[in-house]
C-alpha positions as CSV (number, residue, x, y, z in Angstrom):
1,X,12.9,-14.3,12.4
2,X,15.0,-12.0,13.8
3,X,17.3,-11.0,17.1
4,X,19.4,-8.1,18.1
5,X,22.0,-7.9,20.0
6,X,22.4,-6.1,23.4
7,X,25.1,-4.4,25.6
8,X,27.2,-7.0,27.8
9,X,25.4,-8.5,31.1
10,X,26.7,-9.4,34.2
11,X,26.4,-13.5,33.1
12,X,28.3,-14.6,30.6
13,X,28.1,-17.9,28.4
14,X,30.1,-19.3,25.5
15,X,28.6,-20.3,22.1
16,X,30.6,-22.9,20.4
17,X,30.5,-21.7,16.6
18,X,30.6,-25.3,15.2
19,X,27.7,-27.0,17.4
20,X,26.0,-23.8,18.6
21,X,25.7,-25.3,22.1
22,X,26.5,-22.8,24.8
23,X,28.4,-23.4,28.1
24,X,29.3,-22.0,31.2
25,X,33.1,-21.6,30.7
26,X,34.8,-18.8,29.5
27,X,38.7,-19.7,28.6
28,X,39.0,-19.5,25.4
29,X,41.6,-22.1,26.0
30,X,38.8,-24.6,26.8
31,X,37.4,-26.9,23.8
32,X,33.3,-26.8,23.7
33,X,32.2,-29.3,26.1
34,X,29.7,-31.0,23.9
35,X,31.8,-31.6,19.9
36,X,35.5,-30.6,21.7
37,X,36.3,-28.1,19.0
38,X,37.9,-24.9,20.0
39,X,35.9,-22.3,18.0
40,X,34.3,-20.8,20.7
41,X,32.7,-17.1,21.6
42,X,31.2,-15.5,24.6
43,X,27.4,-15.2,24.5
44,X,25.5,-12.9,27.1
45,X,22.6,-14.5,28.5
46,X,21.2,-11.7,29.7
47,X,21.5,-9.4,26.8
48,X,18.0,-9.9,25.0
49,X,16.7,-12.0,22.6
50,X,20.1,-14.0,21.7
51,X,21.4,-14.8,18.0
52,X,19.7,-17.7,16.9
53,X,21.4,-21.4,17.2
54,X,20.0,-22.8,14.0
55,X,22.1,-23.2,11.1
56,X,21.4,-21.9,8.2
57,X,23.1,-24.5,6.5
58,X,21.1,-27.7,8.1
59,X,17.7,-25.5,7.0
60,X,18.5,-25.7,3.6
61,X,20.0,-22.3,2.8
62,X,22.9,-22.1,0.1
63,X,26.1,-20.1,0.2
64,X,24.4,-17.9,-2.9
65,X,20.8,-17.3,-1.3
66,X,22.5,-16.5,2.0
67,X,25.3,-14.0,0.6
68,X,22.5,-12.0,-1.3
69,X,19.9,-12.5,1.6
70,X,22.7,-10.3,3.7
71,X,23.2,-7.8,1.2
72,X,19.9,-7.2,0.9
73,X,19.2,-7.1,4.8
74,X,21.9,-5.9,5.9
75,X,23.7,-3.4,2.7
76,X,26.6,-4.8,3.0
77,X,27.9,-6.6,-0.5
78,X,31.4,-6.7,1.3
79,X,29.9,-9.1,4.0
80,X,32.5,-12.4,3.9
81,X,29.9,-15.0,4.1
82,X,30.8,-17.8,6.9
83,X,27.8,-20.2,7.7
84,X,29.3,-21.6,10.9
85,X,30.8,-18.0,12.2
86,X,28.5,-14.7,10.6
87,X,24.7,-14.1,12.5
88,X,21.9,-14.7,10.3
89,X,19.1,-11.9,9.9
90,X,16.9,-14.7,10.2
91,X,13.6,-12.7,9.2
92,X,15.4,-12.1,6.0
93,X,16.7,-15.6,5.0
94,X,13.5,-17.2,6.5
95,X,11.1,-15.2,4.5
96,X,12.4,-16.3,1.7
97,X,10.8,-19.5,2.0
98,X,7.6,-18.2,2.7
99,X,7.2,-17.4,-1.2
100,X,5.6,-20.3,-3.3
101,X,4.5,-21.0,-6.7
102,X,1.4,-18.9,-8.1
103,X,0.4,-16.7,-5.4
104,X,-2.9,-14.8,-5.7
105,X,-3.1,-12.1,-7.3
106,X,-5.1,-9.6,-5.1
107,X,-5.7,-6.7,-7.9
108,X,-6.9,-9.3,-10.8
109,X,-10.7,-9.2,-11.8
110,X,-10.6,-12.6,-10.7
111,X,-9.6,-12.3,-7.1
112,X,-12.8,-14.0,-5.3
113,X,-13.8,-14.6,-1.5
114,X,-14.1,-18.5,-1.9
115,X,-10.6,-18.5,-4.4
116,X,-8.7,-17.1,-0.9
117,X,-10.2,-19.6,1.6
118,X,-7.2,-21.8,2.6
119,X,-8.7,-24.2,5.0
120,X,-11.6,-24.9,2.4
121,X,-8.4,-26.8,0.2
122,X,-6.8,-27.8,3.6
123,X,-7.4,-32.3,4.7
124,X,-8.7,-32.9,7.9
125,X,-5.4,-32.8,10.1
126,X,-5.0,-28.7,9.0
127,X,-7.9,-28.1,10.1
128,X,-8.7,-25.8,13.4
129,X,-10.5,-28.9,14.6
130,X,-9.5,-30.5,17.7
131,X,-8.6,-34.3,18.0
132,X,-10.9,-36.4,20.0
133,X,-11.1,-36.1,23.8
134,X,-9.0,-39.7,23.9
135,X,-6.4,-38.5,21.3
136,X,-5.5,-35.5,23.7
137,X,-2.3,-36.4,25.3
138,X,0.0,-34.0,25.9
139,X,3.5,-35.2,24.8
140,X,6.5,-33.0,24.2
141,X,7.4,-33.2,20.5
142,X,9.8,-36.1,19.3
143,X,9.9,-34.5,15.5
144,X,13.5,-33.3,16.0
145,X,16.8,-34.1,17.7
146,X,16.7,-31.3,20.6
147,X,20.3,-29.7,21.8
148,X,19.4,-29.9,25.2
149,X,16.1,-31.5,26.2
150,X,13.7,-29.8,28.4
151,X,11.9,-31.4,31.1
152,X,8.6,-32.5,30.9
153,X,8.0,-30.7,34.0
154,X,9.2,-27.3,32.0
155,X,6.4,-28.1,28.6
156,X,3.6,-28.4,31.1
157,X,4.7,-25.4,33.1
158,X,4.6,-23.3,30.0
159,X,1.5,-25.0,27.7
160,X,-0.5,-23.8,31.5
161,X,1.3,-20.0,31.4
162,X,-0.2,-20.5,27.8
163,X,-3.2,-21.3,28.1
164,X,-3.7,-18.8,30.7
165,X,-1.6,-15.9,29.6
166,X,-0.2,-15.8,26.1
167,X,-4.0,-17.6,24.9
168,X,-6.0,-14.8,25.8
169,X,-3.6,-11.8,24.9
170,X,-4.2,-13.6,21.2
171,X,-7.8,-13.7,21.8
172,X,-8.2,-10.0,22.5
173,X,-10.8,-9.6,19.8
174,X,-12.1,-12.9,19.1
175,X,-15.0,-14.2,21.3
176,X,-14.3,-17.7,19.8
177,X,-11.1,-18.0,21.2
178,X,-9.1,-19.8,19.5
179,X,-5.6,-19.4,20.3
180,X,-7.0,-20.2,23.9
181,X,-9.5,-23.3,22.8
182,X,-8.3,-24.8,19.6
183,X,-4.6,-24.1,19.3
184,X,-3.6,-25.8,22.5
185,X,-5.5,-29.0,21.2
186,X,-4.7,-28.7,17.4
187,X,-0.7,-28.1,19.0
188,X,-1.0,-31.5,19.8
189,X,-0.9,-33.0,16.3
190,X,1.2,-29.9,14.8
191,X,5.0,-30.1,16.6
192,X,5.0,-26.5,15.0
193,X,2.7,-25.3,16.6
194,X,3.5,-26.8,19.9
195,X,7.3,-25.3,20.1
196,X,6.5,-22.2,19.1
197,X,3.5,-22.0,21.3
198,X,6.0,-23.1,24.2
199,X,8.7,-20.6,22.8
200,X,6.0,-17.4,23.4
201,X,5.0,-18.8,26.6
202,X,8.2,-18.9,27.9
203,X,9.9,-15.8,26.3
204,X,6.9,-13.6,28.2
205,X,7.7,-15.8,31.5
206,X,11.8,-14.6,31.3
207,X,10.5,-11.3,30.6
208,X,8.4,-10.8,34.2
209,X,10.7,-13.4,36.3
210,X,14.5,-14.0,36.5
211,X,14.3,-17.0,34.6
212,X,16.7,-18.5,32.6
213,X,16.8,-17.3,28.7
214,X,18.1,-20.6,27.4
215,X,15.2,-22.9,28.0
216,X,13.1,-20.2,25.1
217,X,15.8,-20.4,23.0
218,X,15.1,-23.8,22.9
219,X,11.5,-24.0,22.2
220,X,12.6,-21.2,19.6
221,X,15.1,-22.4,17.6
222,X,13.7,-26.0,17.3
223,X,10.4,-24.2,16.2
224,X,12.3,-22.4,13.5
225,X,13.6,-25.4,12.5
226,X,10.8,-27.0,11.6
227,X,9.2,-23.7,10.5
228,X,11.4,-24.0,7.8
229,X,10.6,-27.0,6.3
230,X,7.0,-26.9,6.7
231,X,7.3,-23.5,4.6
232,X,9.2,-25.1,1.7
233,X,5.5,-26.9,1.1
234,X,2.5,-25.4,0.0
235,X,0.3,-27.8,1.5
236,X,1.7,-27.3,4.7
237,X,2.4,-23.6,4.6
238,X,-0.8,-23.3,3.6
239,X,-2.0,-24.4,7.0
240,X,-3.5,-22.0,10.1
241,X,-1.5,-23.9,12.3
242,X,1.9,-22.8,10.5
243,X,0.3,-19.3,10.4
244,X,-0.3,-19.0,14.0
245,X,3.3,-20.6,14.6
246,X,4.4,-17.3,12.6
247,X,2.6,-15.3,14.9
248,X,3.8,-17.1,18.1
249,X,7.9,-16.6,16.5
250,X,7.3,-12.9,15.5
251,X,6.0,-12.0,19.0
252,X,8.9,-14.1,20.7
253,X,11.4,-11.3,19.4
254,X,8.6,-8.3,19.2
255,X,7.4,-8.3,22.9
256,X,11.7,-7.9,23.8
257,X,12.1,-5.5,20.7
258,X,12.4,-1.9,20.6
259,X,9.6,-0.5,18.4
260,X,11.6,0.7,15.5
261,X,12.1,-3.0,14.6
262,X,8.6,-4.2,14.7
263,X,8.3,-4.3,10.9
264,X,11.2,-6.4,10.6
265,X,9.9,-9.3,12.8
266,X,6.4,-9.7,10.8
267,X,8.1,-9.6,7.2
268,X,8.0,-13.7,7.5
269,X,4.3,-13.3,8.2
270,X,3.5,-10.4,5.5
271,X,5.0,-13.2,2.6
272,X,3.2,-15.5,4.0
273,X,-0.2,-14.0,4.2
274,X,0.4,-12.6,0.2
275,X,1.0,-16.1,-0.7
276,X,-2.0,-17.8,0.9
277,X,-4.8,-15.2,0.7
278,X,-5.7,-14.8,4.5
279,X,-7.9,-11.8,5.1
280,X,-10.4,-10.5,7.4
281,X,-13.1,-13.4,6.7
282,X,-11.6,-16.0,6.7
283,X,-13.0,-17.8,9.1
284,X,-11.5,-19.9,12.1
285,X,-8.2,-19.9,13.1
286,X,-6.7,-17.9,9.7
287,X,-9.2,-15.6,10.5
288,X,-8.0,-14.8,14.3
289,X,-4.7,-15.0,12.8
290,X,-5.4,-12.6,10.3
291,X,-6.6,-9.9,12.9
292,X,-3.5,-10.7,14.9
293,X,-1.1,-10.3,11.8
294,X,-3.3,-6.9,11.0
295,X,-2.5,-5.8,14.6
296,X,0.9,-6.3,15.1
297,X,1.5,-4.7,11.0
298,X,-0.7,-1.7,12.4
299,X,1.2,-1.4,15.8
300,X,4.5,-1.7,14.0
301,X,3.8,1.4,11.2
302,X,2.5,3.7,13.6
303,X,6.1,3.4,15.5
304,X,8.3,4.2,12.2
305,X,5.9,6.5,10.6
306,X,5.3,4.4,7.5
307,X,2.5,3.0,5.5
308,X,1.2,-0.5,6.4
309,X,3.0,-3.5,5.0
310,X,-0.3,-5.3,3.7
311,X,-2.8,-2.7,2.1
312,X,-5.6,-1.9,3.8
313,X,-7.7,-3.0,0.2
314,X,-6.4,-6.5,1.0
315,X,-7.9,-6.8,4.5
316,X,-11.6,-7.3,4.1
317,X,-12.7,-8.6,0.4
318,X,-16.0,-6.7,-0.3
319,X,-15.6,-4.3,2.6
320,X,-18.5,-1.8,1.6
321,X,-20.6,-5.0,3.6
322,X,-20.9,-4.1,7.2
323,X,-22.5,-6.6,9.8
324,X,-26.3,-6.5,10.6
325,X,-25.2,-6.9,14.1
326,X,-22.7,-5.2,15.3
327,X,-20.4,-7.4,18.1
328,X,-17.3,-6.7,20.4
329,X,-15.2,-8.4,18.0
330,X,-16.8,-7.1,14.5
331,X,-16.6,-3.2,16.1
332,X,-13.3,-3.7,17.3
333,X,-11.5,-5.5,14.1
334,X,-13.2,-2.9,12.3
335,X,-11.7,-0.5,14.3
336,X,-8.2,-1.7,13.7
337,X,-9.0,-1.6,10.2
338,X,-10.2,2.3,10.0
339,X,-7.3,3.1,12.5
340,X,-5.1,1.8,9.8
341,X,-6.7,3.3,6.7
342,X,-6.6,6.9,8.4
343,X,-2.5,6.0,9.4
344,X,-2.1,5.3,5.7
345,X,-4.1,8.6,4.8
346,X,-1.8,10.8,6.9
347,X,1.7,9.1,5.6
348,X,0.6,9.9,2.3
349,X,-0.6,13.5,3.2
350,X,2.7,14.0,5.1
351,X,4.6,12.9,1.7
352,X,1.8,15.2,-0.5
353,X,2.8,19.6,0.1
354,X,0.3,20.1,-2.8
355,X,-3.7,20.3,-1.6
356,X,-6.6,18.6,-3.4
357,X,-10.0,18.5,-3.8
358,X,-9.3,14.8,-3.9
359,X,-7.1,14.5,-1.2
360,X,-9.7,16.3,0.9
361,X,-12.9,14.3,-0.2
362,X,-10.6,11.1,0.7
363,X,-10.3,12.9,4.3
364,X,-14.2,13.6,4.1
365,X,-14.7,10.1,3.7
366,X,-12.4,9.0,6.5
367,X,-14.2,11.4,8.7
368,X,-17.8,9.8,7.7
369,X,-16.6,6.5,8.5
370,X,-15.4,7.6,11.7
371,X,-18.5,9.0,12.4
372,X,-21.0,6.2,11.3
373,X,-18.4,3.2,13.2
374,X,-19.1,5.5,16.1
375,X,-23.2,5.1,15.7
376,X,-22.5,1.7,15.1
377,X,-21.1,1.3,18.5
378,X,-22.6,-1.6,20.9
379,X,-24.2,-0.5,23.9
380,X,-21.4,-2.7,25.8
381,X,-19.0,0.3,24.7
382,X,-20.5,3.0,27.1
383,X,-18.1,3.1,30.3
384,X,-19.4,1.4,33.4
385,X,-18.0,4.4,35.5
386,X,-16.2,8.4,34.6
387,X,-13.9,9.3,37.1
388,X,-12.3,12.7,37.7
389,X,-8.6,13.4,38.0
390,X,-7.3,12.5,41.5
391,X,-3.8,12.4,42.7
392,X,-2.8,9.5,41.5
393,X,-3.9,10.0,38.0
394,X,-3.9,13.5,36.3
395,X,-6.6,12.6,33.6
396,X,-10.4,12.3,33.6
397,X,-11.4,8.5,33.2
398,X,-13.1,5.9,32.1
399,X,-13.8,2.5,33.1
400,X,-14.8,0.0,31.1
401,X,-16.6,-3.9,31.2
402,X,-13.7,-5.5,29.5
403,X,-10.7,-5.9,27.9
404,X,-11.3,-5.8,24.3
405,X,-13.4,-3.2,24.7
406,X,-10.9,-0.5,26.5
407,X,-8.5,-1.6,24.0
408,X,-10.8,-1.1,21.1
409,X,-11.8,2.7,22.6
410,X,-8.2,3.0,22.9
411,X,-7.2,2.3,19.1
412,X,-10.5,4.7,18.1
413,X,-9.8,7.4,19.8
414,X,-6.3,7.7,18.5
415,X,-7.9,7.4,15.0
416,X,-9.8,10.4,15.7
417,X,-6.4,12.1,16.6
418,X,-5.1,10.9,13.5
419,X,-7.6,12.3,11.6
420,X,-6.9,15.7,13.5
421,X,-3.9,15.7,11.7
422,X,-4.3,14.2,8.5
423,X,-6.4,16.5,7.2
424,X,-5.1,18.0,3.9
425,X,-3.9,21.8,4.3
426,X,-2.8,24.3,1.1
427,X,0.0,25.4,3.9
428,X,2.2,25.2,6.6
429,X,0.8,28.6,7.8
430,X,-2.7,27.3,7.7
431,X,-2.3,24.0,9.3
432,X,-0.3,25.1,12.1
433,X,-3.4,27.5,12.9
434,X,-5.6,24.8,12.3
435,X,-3.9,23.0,15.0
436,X,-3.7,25.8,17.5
437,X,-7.7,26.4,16.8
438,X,-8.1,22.2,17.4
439,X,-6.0,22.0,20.1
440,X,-8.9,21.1,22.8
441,X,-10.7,18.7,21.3
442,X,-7.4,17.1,20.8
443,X,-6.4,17.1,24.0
444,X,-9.4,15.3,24.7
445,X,-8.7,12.3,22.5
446,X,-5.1,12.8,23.7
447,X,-6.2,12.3,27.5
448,X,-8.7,9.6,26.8
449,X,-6.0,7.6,25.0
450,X,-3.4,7.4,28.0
451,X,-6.1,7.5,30.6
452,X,-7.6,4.2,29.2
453,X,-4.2,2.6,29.9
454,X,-3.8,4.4,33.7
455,X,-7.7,3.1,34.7
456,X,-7.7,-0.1,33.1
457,X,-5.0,-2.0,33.8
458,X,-5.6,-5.6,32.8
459,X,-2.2,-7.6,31.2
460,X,-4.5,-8.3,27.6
461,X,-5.3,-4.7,26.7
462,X,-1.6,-3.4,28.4
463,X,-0.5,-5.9,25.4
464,X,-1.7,-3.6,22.4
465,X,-0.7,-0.5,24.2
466,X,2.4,0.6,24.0
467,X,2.6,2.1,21.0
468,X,-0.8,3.6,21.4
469,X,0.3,5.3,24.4
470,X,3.6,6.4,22.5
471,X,2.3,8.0,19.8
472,X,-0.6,10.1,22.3
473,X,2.3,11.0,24.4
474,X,4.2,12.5,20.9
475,X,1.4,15.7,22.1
476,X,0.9,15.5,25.4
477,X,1.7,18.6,27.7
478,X,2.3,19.1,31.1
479,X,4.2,17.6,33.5
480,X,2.1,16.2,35.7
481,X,0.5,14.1,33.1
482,X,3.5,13.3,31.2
483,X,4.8,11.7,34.3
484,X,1.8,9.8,34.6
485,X,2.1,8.5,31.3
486,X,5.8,7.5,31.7
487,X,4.8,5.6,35.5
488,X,1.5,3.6,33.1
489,X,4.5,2.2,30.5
490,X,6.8,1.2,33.3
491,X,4.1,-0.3,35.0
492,X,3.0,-2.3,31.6
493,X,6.7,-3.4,31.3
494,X,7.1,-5.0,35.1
495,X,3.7,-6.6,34.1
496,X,3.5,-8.1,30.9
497,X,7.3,-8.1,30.0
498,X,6.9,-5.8,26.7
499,X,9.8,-3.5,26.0
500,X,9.3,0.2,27.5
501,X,12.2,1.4,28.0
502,X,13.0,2.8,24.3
503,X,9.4,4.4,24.5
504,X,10.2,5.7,27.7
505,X,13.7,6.9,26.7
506,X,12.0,8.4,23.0
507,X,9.6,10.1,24.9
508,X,12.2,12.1,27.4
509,X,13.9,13.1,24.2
510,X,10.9,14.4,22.3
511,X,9.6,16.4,25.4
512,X,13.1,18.0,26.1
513,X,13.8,16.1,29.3
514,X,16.1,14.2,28.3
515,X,19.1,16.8,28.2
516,X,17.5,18.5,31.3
517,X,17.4,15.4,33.6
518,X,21.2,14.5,32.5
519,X,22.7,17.6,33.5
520,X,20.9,17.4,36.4
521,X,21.3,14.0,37.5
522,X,17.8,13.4,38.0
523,X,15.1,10.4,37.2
524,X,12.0,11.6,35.6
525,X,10.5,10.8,38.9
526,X,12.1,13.3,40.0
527,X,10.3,16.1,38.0
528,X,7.8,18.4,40.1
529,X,7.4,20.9,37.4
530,X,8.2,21.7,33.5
531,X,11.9,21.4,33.0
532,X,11.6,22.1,29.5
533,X,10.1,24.3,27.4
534,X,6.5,24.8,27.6
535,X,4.2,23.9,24.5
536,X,0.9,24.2,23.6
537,X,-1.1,21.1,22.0
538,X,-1.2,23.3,18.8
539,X,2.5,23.0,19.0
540,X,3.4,19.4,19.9
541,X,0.7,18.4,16.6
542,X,2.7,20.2,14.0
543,X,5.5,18.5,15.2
544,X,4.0,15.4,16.1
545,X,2.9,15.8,11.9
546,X,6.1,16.9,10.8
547,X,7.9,13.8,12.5
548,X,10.6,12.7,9.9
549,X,9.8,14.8,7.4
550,X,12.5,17.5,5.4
551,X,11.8,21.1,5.8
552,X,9.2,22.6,2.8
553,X,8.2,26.2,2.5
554,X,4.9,27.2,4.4
């Protein structure tokens, strides 16, 4: 897993470079209080998600793995590799050991449902059973020698902001529940799972409070410690309760992280996944997980413009069969997945200047699917209430029964805006006309999209959001709304403790405000009409399609 590094806060600590223990003096003069040695740095507490304080060395890693891990991860072949004194990627150097013998291989003939199932190979302990009512004690894990030992006090404080917070954010489309029902029980067995657990817990409560950062760094890096040496087995990486402990470290440095480095912090996850055969029916845990994993993968491409890591072919074996009965959780996860297959679709078209007749009967077939998951629709999707704009919120509204499903609307309706702009063109000429003549319908997706997030504004669907509302806002107009939008993501920030502020800054840039507000020296807030140039819709699509791209002939 990995951390970045932040500009300089107002506290400051130092990290000795031998021990990795960090203290409050800052006199370079002054040995480390805790091994005496006088290799010391200052740290920033305050900066982010710190380095890690796990050695590479003590988890195994060898001078060779970790010098081409770094060149790899970083580009850097001149990189003078010092275990004790260089920063780790740790994503990089950890995935690594996620890779074991004989993997599946998911385009063989012979790849098979029952074949993938790893809890059906898994003895009783890695189950996603819990342990008998009497067996149910919490105690802090003694598996590993801990730098600084928490309180007791601290483990319950965070397994209850768990089990009341970070739980149901995980269980946003699973009625079973089992990051909130069977992972705080099966944590009680699995040391794993329990740091980590604790880590995630914690990491969102410094987020939203002035906590202290150091007590998550130590949930964190003893988690990662014994992360690694549960992934150097196959019988116990094979486990949902190191998956979810995957899940638990990846979010730790996600829910800080600025978008653009998403796909970094689930590349552990991705090899892990490939080597074990989780998918979409699972079942259990690995199955929750799986959803999670697809999530977070999904959330992460739409913010860099690329394809999925894990193909969308991979996700569901035998997807062609669609429940009888359609549920919250099967409409939604289904959802995710056509939301990801029409991303994919338009990162290819945006690569393809050539039109098709294939390339548009693919489209055709997005389209239908849209259209019949739409039919499919449970009755418990229709809004309880439709508001009309008021002052407070420029857009018209819907409210809806719960979380999972305004987050589910959410992710649909920007797959229908998607699909707006995937559509395969023979020109430049031609699809920017297309645009201008689509521009309404659109807007409305556009609208419903940002609205879902003003109206319903519940911590477990702000969670999923962020991007969602980022990519709407890449062609939204007007000022009015834009500032709406902009007040929604600080809002989710000061709430949940995801990272905003680089959406929020990417956002001021992509309207034209940025350069506008600066020579002014005004706050968006400040804005009581367009400061930049006007658009239309039409406009903001074609470039909103032609993010990243190089310049081609129309």
């Amino acid at each position: 897993m990995s951390s970045s590094r932040r500009g300089p806060a107002s506290r400051s600590k130092r990290a000795c470079l031998s021990c990795r223990k960090r203290h409050l003096k800052c006199d370079e003069s002054e040995p480390c209080s805790n091994c005496q040695k006088s290799d010391c740095r200052c740290e920033y507490d305050d900066e982010g998600f710190m380095a890690k304080q796990w050695s590479p060395g003590e988890a195994g890693f060898s001078q060779v793995e970790l010098q081409a891990t770094l060149s790899v991860a970083q580009g850097a072949a001149q990189t003078s590799l010092k275990v004790a004194s260089t920063f780790i990627n740790e994503t990089k150097a950890t995935a690594n050991q996620y890779i074991v013998m004989n993997p599946p291989a998911f385009s063989s003939p012979g790849y098979h449902v029952n074949a993938l199932a790893p809890s059906a190979a898994l003895p009783w302990q890695d189950s996603v059973r819990s342990p008998p009512l009497d067996l149910a004690i919490f105690r802090p894990s003694p598996s590993i020698e801990r730098s600084r030992r928490i309180g007791h006090n601290s483990d319950l404080f965070y397994l209850d902001k768990y089990c009341h917070v970070i739980g149901p954010w995980f269980d946003l489309f699973d009625q079973e529940r089992n990051f909130s029902l069977v992972v705080p029980h099966l944590s009680l067995e699995k040391p794993l799972l329990q740091l980590s657990s604790l880590a995630c817990a914690s990491r969102q409560h410094h987020l939203t409070s002035s906590s202290n950062v150091d007590t998550t760094l130590t949930y964190y890096d003893d988690a990662l410690q014994l992360l690694t040496a549960s992934l150097r087995d196959e019988s116990t990486s094979s486990s949902a309760a190191v998956f979810a402990s995957c899940l638990f470290l990846a979010h730790c440095e996600m829910i800080g992280a600025s978008t653009q480095d998403w796909h970094l912090h689930i590349f552990g996850t991705y090899s892990l996944i490939r080597t074990h055969g989780w998918h979409g029916r699972s079942g259990g845990l690995g199955q929750a997980c799986f959803w999670i994993y697809c999530r977070m993968d999904l959330l992460s491409s739409l913010a860099t413009g690329q394809r999925t890591r894990l193909d969308t072919s991979h996700w569901i074996p035998n997807s062609s069969s669609l429940p009888d009965v359609w549920t919250i959780d099967t409409w939604a996860n289904h959802t995710v997945f056509i939301l990801a297959q029409v991303h994919n679709f338009l990162c290819k078209i945006r690569q393809t200047p050539n039109f098709s007749p294939g390339l548009f009967a693919e489209w055709q077939s997005l389209n239908n699917l849209i259209d019949s998951h739409e039919q499919n629709q449970p009755s418990i999707f229709r809004p309880l209430a439709s508001l009309p704009p008021s002052g407070d919120n420029p857009y018209p509204s819907n409210l809806y029964i719960s979380e999972a499903v305004s987050a589910a609307l959410q992710m649909f309706d920007l797959a229908r805006l998607l699909l707006i702009l995937s559509r395969p063109e023979r020109s430049r000429t031609e699809r920017t006309a297309r645009f201008q003549a689509q521009g309404e319908i659109a807007t409305v997706y556009i609208d419903r999209i940002i609205a879902n997030s003003i109206v319903n504004r519940h911590d477990i669907n702000w969670a999923t959001a962020v991007q969602l509302l980022s990519s709407a806002g890449h062609a939204l107009v007007g000022w009015l709304k834009r500032k709406a939008l902009l007040g929604c993501l600080i809002d989710i920030q000061r709430r949940t403790g995801w990272n905003t502020r680089d959406n929020v800054t990417m956002l001021l840039e992509w309207w034209g405000w940025a350069g506008v507000l600066s020579e002014r020296g005004w706050e968006w807030r400040d804005v009581t009409e367009e400061i930049a140039e006007e658009s239309t819709t039409g406009q903001m699509l074609l470039r909103m399609f032609e993010w990243n791209l190089p310049e081609r002939d129309s």
